[in-house]
C-alpha positions in Angstrom: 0.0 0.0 0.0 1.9 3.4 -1.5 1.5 6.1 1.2 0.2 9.1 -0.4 3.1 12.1 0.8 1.7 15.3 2.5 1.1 18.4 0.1 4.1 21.0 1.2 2.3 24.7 1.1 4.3 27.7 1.8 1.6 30.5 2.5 2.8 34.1 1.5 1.3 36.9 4.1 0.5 33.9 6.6 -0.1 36.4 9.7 -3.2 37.9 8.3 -7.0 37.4 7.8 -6.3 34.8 5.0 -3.1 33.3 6.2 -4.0 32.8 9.7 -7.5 31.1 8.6 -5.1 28.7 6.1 -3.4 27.4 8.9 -6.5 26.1 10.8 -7.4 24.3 7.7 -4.0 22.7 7.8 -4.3 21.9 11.4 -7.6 20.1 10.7 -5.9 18.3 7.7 -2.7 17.7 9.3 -2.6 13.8 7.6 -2.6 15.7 4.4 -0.8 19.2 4.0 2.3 20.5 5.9 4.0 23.5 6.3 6.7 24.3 4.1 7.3 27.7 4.2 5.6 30.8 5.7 6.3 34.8 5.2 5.3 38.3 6.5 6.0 41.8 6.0 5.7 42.9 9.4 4.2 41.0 12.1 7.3 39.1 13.1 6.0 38.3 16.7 3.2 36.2 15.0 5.6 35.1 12.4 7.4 33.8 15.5 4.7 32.1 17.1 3.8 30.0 13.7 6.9 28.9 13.6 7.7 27.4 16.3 4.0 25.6 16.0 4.1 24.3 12.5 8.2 24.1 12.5 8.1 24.7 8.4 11.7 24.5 6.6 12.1 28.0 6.0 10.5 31.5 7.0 11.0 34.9 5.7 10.1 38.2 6.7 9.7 41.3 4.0 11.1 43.8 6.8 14.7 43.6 7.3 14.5 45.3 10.4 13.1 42.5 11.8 15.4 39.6 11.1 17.9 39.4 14.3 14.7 39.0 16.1 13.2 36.4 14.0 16.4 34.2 13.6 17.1 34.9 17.5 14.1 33.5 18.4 14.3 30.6 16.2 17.6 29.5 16.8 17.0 26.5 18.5 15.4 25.3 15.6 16.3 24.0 12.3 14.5 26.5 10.1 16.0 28.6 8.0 15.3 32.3 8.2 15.7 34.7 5.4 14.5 38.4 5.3 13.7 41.2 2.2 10.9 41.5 -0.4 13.3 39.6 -2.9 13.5 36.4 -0.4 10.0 36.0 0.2 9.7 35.7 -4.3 12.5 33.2 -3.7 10.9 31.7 -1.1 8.0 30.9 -3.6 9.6 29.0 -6.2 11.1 26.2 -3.7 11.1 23.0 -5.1 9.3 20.5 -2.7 6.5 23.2 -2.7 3.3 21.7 -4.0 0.8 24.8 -3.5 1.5 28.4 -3.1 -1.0 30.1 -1.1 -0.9 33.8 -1.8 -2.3 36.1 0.9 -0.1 39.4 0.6 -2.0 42.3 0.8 -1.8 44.5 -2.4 1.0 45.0 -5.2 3.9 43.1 -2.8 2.2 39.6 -3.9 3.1 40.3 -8.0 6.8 39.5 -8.2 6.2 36.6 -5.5 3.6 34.8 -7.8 5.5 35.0 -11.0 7.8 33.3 -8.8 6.0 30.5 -8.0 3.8 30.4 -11.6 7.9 30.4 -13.1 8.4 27.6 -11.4 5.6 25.5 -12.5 3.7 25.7 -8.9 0.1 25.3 -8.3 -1.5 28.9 -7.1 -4.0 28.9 -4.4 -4.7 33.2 -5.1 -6.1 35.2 -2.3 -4.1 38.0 -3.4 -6.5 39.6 -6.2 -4.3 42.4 -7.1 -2.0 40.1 -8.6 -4.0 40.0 -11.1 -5.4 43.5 -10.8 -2.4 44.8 -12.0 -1.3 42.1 -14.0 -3.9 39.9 -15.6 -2.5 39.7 -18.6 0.9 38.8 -18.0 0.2 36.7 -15.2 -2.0 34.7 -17.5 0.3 34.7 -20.3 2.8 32.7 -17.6 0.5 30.6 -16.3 0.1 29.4 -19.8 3.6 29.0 -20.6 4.9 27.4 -17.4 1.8 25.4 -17.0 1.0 26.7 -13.7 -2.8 26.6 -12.2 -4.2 29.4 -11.2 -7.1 28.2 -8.4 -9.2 31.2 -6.8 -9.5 31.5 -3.1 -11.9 35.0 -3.3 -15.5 33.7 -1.9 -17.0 35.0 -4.9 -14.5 33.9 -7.7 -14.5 30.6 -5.5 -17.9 30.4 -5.9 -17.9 31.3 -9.9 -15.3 28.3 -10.1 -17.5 26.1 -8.2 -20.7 26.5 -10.6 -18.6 26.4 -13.7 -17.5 22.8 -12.1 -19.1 19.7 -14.9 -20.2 22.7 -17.7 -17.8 22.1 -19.6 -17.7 24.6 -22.6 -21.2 25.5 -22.2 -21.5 29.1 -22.9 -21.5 31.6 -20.3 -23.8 34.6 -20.6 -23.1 36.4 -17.2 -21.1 36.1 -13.9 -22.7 37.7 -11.3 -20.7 38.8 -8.4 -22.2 39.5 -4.9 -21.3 42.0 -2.5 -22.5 42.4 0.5 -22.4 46.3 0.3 -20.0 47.2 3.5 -21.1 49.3 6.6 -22.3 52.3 4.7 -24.8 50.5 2.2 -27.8 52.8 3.2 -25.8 56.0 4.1 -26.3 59.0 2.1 -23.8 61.3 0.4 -24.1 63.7 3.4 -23.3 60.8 5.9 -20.4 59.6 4.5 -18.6 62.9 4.1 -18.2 62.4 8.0 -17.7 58.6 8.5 -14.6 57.4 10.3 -11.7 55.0 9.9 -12.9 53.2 12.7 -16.6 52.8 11.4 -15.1 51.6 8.0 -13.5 48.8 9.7 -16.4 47.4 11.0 -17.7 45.1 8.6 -21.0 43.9 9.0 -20.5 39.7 7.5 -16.8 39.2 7.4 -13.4 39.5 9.8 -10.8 40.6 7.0 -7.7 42.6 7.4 -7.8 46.2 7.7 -7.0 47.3 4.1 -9.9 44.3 2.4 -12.2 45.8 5.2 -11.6 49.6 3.9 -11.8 48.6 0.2 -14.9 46.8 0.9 -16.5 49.6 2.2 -16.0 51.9 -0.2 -16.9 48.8 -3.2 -13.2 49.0 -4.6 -13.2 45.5 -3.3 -15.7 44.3 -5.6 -14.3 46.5 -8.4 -11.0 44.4 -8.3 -12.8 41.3 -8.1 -14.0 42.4 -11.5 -11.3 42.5 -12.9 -10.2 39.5 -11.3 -12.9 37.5 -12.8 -12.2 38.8 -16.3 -9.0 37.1 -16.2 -9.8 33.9 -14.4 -12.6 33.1 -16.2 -11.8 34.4 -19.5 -15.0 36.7 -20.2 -16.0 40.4 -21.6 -16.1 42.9 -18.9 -19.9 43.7 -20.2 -20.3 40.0 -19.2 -19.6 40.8 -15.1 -22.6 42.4 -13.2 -22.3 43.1 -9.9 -25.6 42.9 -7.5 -25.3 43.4 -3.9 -26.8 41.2 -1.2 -26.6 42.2 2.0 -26.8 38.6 3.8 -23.8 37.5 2.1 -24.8 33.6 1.8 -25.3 33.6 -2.0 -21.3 34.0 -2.7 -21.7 34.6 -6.6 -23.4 33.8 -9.6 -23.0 32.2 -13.4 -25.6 32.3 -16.0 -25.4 30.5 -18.5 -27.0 31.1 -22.2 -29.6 28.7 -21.7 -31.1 31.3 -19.1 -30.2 29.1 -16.2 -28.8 30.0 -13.4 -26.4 28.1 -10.9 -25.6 29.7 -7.6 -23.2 28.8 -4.8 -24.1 29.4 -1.1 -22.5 29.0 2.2 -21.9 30.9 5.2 -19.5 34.3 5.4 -16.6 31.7 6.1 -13.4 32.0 3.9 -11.8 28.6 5.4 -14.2 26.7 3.0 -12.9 28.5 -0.3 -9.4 28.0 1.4 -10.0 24.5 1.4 -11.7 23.8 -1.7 -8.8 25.2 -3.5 -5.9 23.4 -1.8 -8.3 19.7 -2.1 -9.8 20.6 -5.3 -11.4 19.0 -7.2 -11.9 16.7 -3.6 -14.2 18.1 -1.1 -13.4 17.3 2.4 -16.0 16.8 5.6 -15.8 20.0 7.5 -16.9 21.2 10.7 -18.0 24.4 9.6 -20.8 26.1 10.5 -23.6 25.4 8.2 -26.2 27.3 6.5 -30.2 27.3 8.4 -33.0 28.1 6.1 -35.4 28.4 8.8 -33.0 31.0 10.8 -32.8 33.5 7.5 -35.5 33.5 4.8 -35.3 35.8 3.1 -32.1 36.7 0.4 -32.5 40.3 -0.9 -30.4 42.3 -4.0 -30.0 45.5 -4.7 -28.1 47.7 -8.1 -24.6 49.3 -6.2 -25.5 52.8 -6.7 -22.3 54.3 -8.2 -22.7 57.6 -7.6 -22.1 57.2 -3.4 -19.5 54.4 -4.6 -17.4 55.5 -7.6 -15.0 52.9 -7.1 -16.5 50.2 -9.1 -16.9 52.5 -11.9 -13.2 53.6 -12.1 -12.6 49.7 -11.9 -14.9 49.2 -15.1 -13.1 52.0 -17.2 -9.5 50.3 -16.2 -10.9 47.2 -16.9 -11.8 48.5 -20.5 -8.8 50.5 -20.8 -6.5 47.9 -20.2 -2.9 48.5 -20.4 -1.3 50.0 -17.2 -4.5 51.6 -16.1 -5.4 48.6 -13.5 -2.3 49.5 -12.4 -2.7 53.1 -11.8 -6.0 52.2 -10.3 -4.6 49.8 -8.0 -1.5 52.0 -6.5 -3.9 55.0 -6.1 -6.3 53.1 -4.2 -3.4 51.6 -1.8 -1.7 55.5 -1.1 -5.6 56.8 0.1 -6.4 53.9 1.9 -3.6 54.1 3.8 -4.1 58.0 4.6 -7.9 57.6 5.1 -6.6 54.9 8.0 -4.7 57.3 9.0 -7.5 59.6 8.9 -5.4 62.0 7.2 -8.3 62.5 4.5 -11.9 61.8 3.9 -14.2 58.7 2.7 -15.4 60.3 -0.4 -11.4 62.0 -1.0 -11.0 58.4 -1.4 -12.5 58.7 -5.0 -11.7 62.0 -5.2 -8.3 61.6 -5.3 -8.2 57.9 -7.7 -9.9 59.8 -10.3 -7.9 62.4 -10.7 -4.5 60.0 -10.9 -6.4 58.3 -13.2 -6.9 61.4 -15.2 -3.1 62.6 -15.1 -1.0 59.3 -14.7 0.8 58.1 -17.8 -1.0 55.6 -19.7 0.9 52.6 -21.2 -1.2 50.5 -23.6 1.2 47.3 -24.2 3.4 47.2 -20.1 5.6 45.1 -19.7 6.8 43.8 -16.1 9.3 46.7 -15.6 6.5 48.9 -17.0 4.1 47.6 -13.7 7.0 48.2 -11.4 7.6 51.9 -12.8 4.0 53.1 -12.7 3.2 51.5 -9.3 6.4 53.6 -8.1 5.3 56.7 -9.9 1.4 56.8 -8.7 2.2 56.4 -5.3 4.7 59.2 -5.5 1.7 61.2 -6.9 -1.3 59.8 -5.3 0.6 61.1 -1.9 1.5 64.7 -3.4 -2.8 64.7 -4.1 -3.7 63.1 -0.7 -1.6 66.1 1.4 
């Protein structure tokens, strides 16, 4: 009887929302995954704390400031410790690695996931504005080093899931869900005055502070747009966006036939983690389960653009193309750091995005260095608007 061998995963950004909630799925499915590798930009005391659980082969931290610390308090153990941005791309394209799990927040996961898609891994991707800023190129890789490209979004989880047995029957429509955010039913007037602090709460889902922010003000869903254009090969007039405040319906496919095929759960992003590191196996869980009887009643609205531009600057880039997702993307990462901050307002959110978008050079064929230039210039410029 042949033993089957543990899946290695090395989990890029593994001390937040998504990389944290990876490791309880490993933990509950210790007899089939292990640890390989894990990295974080900043967190080094929970970096620390992983560790020393999960004892993986190597850990990296993005901040150099932090090494001494991390290989001090490691040292009696046989992992190797590495620090800098370029060592956590190295770290990606390891050889016993069987999935890469990428969690980073924002632009830092690109050069990681060539990485790993160079060297032929599988791609569990949490980290949307990989291909945000990149779809293009990221697919053209994919395609040439044979990598797969699984989602771990709920919603392009849940697009993957319906298109599961169709085959190439035709799709009419992807439907993405959104739940809205905490300021769903404020007005224009309200949300000249709304806070940092009541941004961050979400009203469905625990997600790291920046998801939280750009979920609020729809950006979130705008880059899932984009996302899905890419993952699932379609027409950007083909993505339509509905909001539904109980979050339970995770996204949508029609099909040309009419039909309709839905996926539903509850506001749990372990089971998307999951289904993408077993697929196409799905595993018993212990996972809270969905009760008709406790909600029912599902309700949609149209995401009114004119309180949440976002998702209409998302659409142009989209149809743009070229470096414009990229512009888009940088922008939105300089105001949501300053609206954090609360160094500037919810609405000068959009404020200040369109007007990069307006006056940042546009590059209609990029290439890699191209990304790298214009993600450097917008936020040098995005920070000269936010003051």
């Amino acid at each position: 009887m042949q033993i089957e061998q543990k899946k290695q995963i090395a989990i890029l950004g593994s001390t937040g929302s998504i990389g944290t909630q990876t490791l309880e799925v490993i933990s509950d499915n210790n007899s089939l995954f292990e640890v390989y590798a894990l990295t974080a930009n900043n967190n080094v005391d929970l970096l620390i704390q992983q560790a020393r659980k999960f004892q993986p082969e190597m850990v990296a931290i993005g901040n150099e400031a932090h090494y001494a610390k991390l290989k001090n308090a490691l040292a009696d153990l046989a992992i190797k410790v590495f620090a800098g941005t370029d060592s956590i791309a190295q770290v990606a394209e390891m050889q016993p690695i069987d999935i890469v799990l990428t969690a980073m927040v924002g632009y830092s996961g690109l050069k990681p996931t060539i990485n790993a898609i160079k060297a032929g891994k599988k791609i569990a991707l949490a980290n949307k504005e990989t291909l945000v800023v990149a779809g293009e190129l990221i697919c053209e890789l994919a395609k040439q080093y044979n990598s797969v490209i699984l989602p771990v979004d709920s919603e392009h989880s849940a697009i993957f899931q319906c298109l599961a047995g169709e085959g190439n029957n035709p799709i009419e429509k992807l439907i993405l869900t959104a739940s809205g955010g905490p300021f769903r039913t404020k007005s224009m007037r309200e949300l000249e005055h709304v806070s940092s602090a009541q941004a961050l709460k979400h009203p469905n889902w625990d997600m790291g502070a920046k998801i939280t922010i750009d979920s609020a003000s729809l950006m979130n869903k705008g880059f899932e747009i984009i996302e899905a254009k890419w993952l699932f090969g379609v027409n950007p007039n083909q993505i339509e966006v509905v909001v539904h405040p109980q979050s339970i319906i995770h996204s949508m496919v029609q099909f040309a036939d009419g039909s309709i095929k839905a996926q539903l759960g509850m506001p749990d992003m372990k089971l998307p983690i999951q289904y993408a590191m077993t697929y196409p196996e799905r595993l018993k869980t212990n996972f809270p389960r969905f009760d008709f009887n406790l909600c029912n009643q599902f309700t949609f609205e149209r995401p009114d653009l004119e309180r949440f531009r976002n998702l209409q600057y998302a659409y142009y880039a989209m149809d743009k193309g070229g470096n414009m997702p990229c512009i888009l993307n940088a922008a939105n990462e300089v105001v949501v750091e300053e609206f954090l901050k609360d160094k500037i307002g919810f609405l000068q959110m959009s404020d200040i995005i369109e007007n990069i978008m307006l006056k940042a050079d546009f590059i209609a064929k990029p290439v890699y260095e191209d990304y790298v230039k214009t993600d450097a210039l917008v936020r040098i410029l995005t920070k000269e608007f936010a003051r």
